[in-house]
DOSE-246711 format. One record per residue: residue number from 1; x, z, y of N, C-alpha, C in turn; chain; residue in three letters. Coordinates in steps of 0.02 Angstrom, whole numbers. Layout:
@pos = NUM&n_east = X&n_up = Z&n_north = Y&ca_east = X&ca_up = Z&ca_north = Y&c_east = X&c_up = Z&c_north = Y&unit = A&code = Ala
...
! end
This chain:
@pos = 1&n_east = -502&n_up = -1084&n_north = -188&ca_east = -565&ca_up = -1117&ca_north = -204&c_east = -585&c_up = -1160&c_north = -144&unit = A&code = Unk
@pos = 2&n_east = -610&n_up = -1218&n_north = -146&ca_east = -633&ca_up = -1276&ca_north = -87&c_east = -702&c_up = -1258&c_north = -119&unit = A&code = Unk
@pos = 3&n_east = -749&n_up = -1248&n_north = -69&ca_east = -845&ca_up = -1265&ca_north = -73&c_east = -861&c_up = -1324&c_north = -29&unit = A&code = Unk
@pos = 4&n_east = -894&n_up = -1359&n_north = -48&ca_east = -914&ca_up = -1419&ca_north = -21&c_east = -994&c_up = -1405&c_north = -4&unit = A&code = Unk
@pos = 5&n_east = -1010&n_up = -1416&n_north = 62&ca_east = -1081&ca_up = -1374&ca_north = 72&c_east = -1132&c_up = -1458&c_north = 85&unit = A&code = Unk
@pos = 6&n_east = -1197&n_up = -1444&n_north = 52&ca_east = -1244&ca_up = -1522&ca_north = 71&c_east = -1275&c_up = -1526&c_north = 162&unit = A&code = Unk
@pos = 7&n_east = -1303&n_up = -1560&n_north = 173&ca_east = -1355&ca_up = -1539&ca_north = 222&c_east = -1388&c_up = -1491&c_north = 251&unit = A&code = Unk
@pos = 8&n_east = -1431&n_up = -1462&n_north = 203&ca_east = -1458&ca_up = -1404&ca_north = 205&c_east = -1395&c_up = -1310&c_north = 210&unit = A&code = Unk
@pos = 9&n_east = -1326&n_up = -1334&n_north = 211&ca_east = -1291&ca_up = -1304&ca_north = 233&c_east = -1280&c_up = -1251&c_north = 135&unit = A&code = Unk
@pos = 10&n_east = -1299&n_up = -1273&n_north = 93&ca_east = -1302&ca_up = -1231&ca_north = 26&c_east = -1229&c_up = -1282&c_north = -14&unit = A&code = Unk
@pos = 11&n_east = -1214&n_up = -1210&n_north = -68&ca_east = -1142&ca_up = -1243&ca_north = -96&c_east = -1183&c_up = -1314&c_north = -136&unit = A&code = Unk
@pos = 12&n_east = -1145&n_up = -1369&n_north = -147&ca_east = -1173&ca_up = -1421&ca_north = -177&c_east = -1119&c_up = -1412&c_north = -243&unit = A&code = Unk
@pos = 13&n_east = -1059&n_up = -1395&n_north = -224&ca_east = -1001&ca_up = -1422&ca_north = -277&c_east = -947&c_up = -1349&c_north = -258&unit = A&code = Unk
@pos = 14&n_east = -901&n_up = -1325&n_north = -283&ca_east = -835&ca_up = -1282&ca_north = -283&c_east = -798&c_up = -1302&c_north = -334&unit = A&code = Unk
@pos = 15&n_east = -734&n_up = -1295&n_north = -318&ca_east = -673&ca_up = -1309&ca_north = -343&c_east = -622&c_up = -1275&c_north = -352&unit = A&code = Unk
@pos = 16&n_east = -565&n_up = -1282&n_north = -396&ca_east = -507&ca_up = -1213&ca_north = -409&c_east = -459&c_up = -1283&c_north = -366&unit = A&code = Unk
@pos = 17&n_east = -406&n_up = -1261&n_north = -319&ca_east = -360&ca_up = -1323&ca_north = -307&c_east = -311&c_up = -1289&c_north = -340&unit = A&code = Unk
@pos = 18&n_east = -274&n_up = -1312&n_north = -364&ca_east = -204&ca_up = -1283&ca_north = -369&c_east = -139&c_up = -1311&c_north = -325&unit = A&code = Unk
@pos = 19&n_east = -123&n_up = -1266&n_north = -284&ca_east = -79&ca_up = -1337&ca_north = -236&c_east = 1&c_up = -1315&c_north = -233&unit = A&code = Unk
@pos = 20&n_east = 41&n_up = -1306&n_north = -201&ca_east = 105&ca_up = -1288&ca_north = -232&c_east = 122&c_up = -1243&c_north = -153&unit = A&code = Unk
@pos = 21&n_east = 61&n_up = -1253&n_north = -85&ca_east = 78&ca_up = -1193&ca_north = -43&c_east = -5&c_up = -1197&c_north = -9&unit = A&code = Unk
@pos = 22&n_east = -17&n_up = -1153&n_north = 42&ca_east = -61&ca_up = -1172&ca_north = 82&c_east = -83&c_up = -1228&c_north = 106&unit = A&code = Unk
@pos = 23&n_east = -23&n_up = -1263&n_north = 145&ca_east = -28&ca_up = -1340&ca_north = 196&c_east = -50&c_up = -1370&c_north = 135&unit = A&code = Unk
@pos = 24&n_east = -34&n_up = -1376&n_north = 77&ca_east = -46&ca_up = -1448&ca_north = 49&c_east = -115&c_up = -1428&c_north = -5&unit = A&code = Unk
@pos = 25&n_east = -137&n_up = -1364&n_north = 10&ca_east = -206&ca_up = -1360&ca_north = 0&c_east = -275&c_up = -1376&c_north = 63&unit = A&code = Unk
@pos = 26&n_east = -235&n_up = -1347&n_north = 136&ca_east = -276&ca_up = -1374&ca_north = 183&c_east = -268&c_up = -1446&c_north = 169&unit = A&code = Unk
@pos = 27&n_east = -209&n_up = -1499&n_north = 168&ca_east = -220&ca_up = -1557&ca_north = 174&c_east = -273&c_up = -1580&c_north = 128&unit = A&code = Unk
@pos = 28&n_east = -278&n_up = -1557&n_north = 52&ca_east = -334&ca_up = -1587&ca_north = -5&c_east = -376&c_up = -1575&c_north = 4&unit = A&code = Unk
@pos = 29&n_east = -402&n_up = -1518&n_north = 58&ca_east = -477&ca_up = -1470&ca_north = 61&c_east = -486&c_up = -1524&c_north = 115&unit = A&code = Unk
@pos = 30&n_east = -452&n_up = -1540&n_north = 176&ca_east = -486&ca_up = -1590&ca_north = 222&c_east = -512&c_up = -1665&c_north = 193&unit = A&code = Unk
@pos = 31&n_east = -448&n_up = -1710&n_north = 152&ca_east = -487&ca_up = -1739&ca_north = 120&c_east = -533&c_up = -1744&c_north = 84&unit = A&code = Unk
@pos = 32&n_east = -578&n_up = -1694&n_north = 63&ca_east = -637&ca_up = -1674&ca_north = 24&c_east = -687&c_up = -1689&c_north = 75&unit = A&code = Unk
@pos = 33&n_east = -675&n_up = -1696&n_north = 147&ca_east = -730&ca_up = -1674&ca_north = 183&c_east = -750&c_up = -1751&c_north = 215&unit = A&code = Unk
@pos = 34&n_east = -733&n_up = -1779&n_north = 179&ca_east = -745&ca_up = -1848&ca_north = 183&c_east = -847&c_up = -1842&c_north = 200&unit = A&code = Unk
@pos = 35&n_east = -871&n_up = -1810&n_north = 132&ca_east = -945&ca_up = -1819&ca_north = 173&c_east = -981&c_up = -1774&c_north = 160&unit = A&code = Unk
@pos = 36&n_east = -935&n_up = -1696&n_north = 175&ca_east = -970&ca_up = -1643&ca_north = 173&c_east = -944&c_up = -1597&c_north = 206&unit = A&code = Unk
@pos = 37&n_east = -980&n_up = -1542&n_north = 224&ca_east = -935&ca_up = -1495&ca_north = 271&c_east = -883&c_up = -1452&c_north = 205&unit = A&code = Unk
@pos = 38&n_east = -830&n_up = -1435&n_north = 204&ca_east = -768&ca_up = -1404&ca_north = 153&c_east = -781&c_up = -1359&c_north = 200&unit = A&code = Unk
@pos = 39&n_east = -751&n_up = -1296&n_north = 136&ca_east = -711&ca_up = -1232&ca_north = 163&c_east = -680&c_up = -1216&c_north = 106&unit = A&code = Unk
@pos = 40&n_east = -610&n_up = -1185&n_north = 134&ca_east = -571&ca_up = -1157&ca_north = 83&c_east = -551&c_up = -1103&c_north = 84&unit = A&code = Unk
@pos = 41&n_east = -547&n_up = -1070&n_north = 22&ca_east = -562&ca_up = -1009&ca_north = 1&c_east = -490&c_up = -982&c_north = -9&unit = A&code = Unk
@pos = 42&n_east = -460&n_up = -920&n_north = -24&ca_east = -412&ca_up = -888&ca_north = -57&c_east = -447&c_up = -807&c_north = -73&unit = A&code = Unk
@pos = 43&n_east = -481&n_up = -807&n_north = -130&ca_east = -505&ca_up = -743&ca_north = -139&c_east = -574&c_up = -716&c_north = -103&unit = A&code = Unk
@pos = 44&n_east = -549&n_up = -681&n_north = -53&ca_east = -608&ca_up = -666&ca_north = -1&c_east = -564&c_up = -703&c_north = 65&unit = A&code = Unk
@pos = 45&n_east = -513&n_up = -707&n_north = 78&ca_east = -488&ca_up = -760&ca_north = 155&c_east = -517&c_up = -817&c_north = 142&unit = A&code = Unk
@pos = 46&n_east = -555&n_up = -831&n_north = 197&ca_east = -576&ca_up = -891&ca_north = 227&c_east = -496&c_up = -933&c_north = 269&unit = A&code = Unk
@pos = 47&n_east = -477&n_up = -981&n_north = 236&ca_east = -419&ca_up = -1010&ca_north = 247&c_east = -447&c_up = -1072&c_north = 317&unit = A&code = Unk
@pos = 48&n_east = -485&n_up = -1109&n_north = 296&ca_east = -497&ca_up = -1163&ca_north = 341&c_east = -576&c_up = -1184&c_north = 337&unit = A&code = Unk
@pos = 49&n_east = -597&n_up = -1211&n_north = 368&ca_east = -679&ca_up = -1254&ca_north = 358&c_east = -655&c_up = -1324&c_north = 403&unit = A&code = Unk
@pos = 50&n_east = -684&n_up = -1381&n_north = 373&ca_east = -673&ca_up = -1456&ca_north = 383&c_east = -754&c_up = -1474&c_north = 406&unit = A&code = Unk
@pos = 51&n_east = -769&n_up = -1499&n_north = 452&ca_east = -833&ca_up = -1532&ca_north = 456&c_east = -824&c_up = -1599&c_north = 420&unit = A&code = Unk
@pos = 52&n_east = -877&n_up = -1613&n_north = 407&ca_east = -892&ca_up = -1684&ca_north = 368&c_east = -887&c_up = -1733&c_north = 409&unit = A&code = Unk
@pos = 53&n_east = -819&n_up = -1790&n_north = 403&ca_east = -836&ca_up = -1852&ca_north = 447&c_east = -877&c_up = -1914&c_north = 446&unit = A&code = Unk
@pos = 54&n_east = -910&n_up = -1885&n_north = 387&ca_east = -999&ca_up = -1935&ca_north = 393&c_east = -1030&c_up = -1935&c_north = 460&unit = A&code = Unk
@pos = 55&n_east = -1023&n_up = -1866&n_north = 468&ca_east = -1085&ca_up = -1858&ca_north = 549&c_east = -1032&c_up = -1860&c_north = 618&unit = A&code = Unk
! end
C-alpha cells in the first residue's frame, strides 16, 4: 500500500501498487511524492517514506 499524506500530515489518498518486487515499488511510491509526503506500506512493514518535492 503507498499513503499519500496532505499538509496537515493526514492520509489524503492510499493505494494497492502491485509491482513485480520491492525496488520497483519504492521506485513508483517515490514518484508519487511528486507533491506529497508517500509512505509505503507492506502489511504492517513500513518499507520507505518519500518527502514531497514541492517543499
Amino acid at each position: 500500500m503507498v499513503y499519500l499524506f496532505g499538509p496537515d500530515g493526514n492520509i489524503v489518498h492510499s493505494a494497492r501498487l502491485i509491482c513485480a518486487d520491492e525496488e520497483r515499488a519504492k521506485q513508483r511510491a517515490q514518484q508519487l511524492a511528486e507533491t506529497n509526503r508517500v509512505e509505503l506500506w507492506q502489511l504492517t512493514r513500513k518499507i520507505a517514506s518519500y518527502r514531497s518535492r514541492a517543499n
